[in-house]
Backbone as JSON Lines, residues from 0, in Angstrom:
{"i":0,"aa":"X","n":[28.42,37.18,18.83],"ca":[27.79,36.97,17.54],"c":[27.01,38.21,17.13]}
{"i":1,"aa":"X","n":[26.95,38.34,15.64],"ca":[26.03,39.4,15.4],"c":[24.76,39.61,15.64]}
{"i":2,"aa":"X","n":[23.95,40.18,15.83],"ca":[22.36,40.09,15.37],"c":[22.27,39.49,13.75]}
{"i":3,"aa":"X","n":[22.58,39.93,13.15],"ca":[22.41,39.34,11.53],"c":[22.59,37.66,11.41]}
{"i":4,"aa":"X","n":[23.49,37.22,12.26],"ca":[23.86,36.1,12.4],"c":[22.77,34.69,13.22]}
{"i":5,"aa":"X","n":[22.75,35.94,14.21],"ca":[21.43,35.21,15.44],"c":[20.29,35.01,14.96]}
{"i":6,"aa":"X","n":[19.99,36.3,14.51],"ca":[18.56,35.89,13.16],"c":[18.25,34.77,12.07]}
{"i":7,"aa":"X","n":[19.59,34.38,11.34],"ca":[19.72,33.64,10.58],"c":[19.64,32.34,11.51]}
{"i":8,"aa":"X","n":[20.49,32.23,12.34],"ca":[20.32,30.67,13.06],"c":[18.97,30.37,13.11]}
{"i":9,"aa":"X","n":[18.18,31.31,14.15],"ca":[16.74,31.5,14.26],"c":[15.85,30.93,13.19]}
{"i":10,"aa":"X","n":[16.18,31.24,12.41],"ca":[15.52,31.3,11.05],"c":[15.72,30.19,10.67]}
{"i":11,"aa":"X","n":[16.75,29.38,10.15],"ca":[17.16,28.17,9.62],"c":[16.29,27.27,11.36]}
{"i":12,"aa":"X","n":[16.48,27.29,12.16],"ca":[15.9,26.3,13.58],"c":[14.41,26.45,13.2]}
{"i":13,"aa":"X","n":[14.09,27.53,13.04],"ca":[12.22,27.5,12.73],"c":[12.3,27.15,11.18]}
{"i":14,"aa":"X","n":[12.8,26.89,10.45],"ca":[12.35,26.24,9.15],"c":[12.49,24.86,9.49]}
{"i":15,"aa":"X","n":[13.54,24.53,9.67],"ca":[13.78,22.95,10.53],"c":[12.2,22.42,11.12]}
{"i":16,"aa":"X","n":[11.79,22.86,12.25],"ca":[10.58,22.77,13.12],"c":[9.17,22.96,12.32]}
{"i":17,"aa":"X","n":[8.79,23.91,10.89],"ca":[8.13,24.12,10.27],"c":[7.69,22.71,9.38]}
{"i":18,"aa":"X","n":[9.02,22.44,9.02],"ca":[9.45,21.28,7.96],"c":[8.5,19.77,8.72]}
{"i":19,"aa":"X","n":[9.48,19.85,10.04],"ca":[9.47,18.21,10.64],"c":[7.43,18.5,11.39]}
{"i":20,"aa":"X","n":[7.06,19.3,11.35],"ca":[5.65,19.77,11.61],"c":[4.96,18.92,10.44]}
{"i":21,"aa":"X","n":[5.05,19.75,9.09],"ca":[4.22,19.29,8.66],"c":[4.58,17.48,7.33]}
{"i":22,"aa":"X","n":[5.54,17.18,8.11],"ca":[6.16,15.85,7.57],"c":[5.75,14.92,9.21]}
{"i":23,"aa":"X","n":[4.79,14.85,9.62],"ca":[4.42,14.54,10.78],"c":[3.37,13.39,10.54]}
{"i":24,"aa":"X","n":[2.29,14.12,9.39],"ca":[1.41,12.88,8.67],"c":[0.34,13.28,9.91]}
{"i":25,"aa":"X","n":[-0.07,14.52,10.2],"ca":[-1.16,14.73,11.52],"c":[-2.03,15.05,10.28]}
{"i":26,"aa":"X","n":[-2.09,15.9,9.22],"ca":[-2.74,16.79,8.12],"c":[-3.36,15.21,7.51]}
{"i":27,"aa":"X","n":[-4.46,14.82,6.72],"ca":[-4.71,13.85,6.04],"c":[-5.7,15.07,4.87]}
{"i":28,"aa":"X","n":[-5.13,14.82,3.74],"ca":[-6.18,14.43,2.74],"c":[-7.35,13.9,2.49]}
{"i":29,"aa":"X","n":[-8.15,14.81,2.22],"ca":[-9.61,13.7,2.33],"c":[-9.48,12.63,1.23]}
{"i":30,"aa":"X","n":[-8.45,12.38,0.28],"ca":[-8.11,10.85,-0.57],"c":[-7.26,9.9,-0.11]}
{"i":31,"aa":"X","n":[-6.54,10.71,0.9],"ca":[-5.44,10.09,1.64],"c":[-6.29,8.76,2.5]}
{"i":32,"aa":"X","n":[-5.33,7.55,2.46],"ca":[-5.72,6.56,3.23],"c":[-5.17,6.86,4.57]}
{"i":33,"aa":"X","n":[-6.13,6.41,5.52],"ca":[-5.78,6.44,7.13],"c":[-5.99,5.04,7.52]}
{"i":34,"aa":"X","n":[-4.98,4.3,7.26],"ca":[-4.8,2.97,7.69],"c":[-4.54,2.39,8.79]}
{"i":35,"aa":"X","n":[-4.43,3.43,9.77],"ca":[-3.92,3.44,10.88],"c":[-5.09,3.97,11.93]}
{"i":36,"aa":"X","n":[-6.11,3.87,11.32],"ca":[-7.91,4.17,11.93],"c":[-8.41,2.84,11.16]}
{"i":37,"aa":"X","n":[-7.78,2.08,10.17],"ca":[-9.24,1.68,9.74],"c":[-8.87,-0.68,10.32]}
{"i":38,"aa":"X","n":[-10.12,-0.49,9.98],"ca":[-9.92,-2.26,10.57],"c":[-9.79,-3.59,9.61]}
{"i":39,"aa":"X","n":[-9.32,-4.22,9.87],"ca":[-9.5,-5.27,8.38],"c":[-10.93,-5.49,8.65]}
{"i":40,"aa":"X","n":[-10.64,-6.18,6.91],"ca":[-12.17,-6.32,6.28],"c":[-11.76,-7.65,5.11]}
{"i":41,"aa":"X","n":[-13.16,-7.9,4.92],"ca":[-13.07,-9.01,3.72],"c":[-14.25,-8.48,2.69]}
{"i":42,"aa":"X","n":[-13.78,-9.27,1.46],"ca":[-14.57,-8.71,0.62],"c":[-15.49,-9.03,0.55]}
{"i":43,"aa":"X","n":[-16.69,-8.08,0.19],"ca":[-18.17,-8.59,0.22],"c":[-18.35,-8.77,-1.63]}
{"i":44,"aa":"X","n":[-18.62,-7.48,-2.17],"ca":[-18.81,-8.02,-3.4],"c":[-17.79,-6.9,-4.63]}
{"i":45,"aa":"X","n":[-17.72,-7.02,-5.56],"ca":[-16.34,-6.7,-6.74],"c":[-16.14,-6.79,-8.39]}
{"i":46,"aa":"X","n":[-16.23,-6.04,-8.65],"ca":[-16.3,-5.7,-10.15],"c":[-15.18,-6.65,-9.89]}
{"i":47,"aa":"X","n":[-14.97,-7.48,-11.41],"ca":[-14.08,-8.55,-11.96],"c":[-12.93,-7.47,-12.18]}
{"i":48,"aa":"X","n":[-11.81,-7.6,-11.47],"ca":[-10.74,-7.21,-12.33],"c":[-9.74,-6.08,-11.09]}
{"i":49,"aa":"X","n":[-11.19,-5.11,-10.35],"ca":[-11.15,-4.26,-9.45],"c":[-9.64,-4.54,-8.51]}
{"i":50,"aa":"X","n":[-9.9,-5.95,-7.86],"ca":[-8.93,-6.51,-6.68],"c":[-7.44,-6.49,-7.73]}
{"i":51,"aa":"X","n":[-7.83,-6.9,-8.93],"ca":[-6.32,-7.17,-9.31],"c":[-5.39,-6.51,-10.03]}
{"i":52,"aa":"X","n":[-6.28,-5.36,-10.23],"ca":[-5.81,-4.02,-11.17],"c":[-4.97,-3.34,-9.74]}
{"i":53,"aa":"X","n":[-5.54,-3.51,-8.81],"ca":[-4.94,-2.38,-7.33],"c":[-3.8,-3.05,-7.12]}
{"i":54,"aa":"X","n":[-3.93,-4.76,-7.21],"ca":[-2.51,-5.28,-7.06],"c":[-1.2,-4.88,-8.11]}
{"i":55,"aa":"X","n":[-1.82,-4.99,-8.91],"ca":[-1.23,-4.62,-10.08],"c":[-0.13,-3.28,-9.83]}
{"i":56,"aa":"X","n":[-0.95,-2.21,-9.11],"ca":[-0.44,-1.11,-8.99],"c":[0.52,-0.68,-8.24]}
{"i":57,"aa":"X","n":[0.02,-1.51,-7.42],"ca":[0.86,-1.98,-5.87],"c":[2.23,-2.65,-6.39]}
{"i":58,"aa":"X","n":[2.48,-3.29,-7.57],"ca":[3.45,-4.35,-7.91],"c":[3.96,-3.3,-9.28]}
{"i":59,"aa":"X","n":[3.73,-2.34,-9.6],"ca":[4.2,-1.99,-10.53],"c":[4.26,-1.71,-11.52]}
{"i":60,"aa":"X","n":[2.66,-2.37,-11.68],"ca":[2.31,-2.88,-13.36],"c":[2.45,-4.86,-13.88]}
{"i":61,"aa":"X","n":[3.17,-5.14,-12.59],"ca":[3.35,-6.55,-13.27],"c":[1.95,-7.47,-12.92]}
{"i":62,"aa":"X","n":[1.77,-8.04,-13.67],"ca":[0.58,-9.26,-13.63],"c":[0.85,-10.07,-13.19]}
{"i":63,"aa":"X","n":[-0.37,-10.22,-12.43],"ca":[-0.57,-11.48,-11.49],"c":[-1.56,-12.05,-11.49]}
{"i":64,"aa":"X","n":[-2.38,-13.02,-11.11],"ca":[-3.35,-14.27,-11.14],"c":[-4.09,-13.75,-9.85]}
{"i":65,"aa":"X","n":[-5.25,-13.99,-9.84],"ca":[-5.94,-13.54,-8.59],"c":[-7.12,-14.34,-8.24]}
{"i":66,"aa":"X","n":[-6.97,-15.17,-7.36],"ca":[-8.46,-16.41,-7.31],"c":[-9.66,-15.46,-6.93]}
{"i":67,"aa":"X","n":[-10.78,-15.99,-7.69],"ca":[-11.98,-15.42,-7.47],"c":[-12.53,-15.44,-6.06]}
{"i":68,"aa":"X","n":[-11.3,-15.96,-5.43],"ca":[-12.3,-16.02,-3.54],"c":[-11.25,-14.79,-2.63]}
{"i":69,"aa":"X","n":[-10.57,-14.5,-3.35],"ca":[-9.15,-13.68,-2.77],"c":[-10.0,-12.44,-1.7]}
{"i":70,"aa":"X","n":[-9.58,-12.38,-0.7],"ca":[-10.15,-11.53,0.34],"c":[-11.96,-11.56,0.86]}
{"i":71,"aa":"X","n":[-12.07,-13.15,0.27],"ca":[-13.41,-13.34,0.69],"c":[-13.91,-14.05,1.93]}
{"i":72,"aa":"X","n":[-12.51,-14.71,2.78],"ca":[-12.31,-15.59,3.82],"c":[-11.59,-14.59,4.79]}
{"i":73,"aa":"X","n":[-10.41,-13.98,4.21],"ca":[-9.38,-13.47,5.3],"c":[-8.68,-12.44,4.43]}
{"i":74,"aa":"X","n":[-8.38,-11.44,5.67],"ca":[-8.11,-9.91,5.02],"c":[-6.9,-10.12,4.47]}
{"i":75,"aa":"X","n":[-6.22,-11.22,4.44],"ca":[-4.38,-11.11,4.15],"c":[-4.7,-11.99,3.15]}
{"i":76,"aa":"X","n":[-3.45,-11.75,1.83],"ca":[-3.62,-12.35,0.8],"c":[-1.86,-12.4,0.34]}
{"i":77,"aa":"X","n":[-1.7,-13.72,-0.32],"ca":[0.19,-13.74,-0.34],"c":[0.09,-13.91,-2.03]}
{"i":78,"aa":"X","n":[1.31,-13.16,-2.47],"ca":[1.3,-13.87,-4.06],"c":[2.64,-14.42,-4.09]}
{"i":79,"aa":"X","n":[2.9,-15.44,-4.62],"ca":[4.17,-15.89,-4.54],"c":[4.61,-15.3,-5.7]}
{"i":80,"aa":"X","n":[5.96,-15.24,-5.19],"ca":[7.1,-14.38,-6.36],"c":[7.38,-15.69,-7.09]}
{"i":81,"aa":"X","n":[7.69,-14.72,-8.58],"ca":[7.88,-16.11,-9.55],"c":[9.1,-16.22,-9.77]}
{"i":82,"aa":"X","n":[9.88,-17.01,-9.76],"ca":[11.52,-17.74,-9.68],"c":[11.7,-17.41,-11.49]}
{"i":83,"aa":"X","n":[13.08,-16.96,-11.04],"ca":[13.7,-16.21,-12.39],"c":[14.07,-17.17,-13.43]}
{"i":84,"aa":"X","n":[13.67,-17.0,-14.52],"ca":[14.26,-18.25,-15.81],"c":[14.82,-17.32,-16.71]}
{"i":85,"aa":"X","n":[15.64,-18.68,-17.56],"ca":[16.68,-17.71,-18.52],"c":[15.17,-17.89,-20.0]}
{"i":86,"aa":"X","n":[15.55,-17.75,-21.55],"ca":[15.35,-17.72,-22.31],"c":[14.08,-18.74,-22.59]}
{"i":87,"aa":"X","n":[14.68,-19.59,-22.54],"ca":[13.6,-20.77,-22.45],"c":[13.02,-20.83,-21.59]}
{"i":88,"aa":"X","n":[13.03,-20.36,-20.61],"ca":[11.83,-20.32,-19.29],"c":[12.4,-21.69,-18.02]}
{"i":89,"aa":"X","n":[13.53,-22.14,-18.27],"ca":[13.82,-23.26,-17.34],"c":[14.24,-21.77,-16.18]}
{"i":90,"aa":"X","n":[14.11,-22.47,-14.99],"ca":[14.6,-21.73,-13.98],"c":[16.28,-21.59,-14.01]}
{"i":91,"aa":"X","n":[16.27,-20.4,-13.31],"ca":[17.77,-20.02,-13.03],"c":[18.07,-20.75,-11.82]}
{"i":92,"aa":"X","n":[18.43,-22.06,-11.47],"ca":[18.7,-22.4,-10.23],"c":[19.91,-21.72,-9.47]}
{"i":93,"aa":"X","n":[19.92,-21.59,-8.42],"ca":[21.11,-21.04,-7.73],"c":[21.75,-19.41,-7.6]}
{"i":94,"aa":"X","n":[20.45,-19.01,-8.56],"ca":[21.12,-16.8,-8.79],"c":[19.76,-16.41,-7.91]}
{"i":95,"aa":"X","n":[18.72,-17.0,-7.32],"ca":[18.16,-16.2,-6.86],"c":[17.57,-17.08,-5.97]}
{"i":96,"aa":"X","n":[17.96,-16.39,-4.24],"ca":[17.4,-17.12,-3.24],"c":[16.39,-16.69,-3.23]}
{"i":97,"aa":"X","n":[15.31,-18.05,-2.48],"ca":[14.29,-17.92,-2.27],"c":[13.71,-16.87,-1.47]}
{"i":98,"aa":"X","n":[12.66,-16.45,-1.95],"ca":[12.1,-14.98,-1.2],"c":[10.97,-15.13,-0.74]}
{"i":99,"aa":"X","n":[10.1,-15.1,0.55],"ca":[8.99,-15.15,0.97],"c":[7.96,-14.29,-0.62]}
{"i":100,"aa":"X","n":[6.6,-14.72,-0.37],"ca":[5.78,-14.29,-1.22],"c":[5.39,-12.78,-0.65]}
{"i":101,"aa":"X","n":[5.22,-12.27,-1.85],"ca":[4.32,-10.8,-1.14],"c":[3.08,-10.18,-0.45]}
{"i":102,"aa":"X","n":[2.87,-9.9,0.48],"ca":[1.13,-10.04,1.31],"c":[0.74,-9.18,1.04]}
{"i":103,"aa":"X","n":[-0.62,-9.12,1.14],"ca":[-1.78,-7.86,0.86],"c":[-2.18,-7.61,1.63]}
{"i":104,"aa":"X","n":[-3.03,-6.72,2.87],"ca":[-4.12,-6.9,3.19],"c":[-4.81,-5.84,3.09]}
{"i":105,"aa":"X","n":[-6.3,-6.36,3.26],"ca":[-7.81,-5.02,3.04],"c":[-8.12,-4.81,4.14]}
{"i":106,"aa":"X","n":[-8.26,-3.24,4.39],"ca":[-8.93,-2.97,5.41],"c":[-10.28,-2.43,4.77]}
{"i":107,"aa":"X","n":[-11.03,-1.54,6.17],"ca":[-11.79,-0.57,5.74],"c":[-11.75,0.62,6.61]}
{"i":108,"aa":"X","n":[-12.09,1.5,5.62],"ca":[-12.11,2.95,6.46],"c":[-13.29,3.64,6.34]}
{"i":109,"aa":"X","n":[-13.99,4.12,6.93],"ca":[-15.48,4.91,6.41],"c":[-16.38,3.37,5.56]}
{"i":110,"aa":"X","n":[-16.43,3.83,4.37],"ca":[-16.9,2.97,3.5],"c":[-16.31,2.84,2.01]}
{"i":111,"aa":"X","n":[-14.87,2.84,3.08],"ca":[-13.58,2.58,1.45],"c":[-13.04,1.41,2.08]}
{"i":112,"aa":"X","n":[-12.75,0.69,0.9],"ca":[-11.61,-0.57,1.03],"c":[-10.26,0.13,0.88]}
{"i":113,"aa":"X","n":[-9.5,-0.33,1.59],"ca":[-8.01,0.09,1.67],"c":[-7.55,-1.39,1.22]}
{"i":114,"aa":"X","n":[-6.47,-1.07,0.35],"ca":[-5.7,-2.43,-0.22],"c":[-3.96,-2.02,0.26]}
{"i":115,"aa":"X","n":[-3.6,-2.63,1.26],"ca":[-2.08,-1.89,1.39],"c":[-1.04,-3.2,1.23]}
{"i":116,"aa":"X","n":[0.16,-2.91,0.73],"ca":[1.08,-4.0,0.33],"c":[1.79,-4.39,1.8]}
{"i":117,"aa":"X","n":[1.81,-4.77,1.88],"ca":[2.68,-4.89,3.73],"c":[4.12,-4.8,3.22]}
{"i":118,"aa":"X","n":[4.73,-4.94,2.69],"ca":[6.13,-4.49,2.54],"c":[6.64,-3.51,2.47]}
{"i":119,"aa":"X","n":[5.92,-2.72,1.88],"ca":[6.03,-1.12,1.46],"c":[5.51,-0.3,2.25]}
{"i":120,"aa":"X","n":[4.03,-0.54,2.43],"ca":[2.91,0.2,3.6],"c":[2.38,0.96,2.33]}
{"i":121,"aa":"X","n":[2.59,0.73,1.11],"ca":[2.02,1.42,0.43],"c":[0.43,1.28,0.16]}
{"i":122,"aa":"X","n":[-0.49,1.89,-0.31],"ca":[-1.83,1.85,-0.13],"c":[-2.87,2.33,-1.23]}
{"i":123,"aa":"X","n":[-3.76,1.19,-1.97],"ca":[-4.9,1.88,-2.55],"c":[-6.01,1.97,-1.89]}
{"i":124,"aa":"X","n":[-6.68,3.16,-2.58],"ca":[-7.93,3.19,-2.11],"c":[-9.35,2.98,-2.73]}
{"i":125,"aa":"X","n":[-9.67,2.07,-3.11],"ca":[-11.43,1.96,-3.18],"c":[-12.31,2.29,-3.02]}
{"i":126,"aa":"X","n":[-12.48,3.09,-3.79],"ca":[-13.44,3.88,-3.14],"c":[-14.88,3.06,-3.69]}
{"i":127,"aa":"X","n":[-16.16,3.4,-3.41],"ca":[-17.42,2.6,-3.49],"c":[-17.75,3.01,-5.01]}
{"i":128,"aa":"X","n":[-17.33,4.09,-5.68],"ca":[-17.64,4.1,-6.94],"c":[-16.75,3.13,-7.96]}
{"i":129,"aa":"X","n":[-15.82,2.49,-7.37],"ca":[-15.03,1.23,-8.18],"c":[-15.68,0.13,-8.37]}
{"i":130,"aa":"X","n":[-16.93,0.62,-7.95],"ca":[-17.83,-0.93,-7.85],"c":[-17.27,-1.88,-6.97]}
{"i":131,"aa":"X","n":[-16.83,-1.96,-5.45],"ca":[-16.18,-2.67,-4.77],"c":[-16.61,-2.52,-3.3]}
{"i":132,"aa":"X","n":[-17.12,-3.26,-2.41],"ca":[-17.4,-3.3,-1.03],"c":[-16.82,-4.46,-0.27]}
{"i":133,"aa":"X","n":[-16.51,-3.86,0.75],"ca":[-16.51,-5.02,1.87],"c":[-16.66,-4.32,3.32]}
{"i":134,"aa":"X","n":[-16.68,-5.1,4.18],"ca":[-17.41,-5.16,5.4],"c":[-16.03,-5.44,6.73]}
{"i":135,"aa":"X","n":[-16.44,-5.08,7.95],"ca":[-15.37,-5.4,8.87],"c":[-15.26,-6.76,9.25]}
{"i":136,"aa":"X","n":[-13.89,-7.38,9.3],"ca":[-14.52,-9.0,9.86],"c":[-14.66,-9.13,11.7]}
């Protein structure tokens, strides 16, 4: 093989190794959630709206209903998926099997609420200026 050639392999193997380095998730962001340090929690106290705007975000944008006690007993929270209707709103029986509901749960990290979707692992963060606290259970 050439040298010109050997170099290039070289080269492409250490970009490879550079790459899978920093796609490793060791580096955190100081906004970045570390959910994987922090402990569940329940909510202590919450601007009206706070818990269900994050769900919200978590889901897409779609609206959902949120009981005023939601993460005030237990860090996991389920929303049931709503069964598909045609025009008139009667259900579509039979086009869409039943699907478990979607779970939430809150942790905490430092003195942020973490809200992560368990399906996704996706994650907000709360920070204490959202007007939002809670505590470890």
């Amino acid at each position: 093989m050439s040298s010109k050639l050997i170099k290039l392999h070289i080269l492409i193997g250490l970009s490879f190794v550079l790459l899978g380095c920093n796609m490793n998730g060791a580096n955190y962001d100081d906004k970045e959630a570390k959910i994987d340090l922090a402990v569940p929690a329940i909510l202590v106290d919450s601007e009206p709206d706070v818990i269900t705007n994050a769900i919200q975000k978590l889901m897409f944008g779609r609206k959902v209903n949120i009981a005023s006690n939601a993460f005030k007993e237990d860090y996991k929270l389920m929303i049931e998926r709503s069964p598909a209707t045609d025009d008139r709103g009667q259900p579509l029986n039979g086009r869409e099997p039943m699907q478990p509901g979607i779970v939430f749960s809150l942790f905490m990290d430092d003195d942020r609420c973490l809200l992560r979707r368990d399906d996704t692992d996706d994650v907000v963060v709360l920070e204490p200026s959202d007007k939002v606290s809670c505590k470890p259970m």
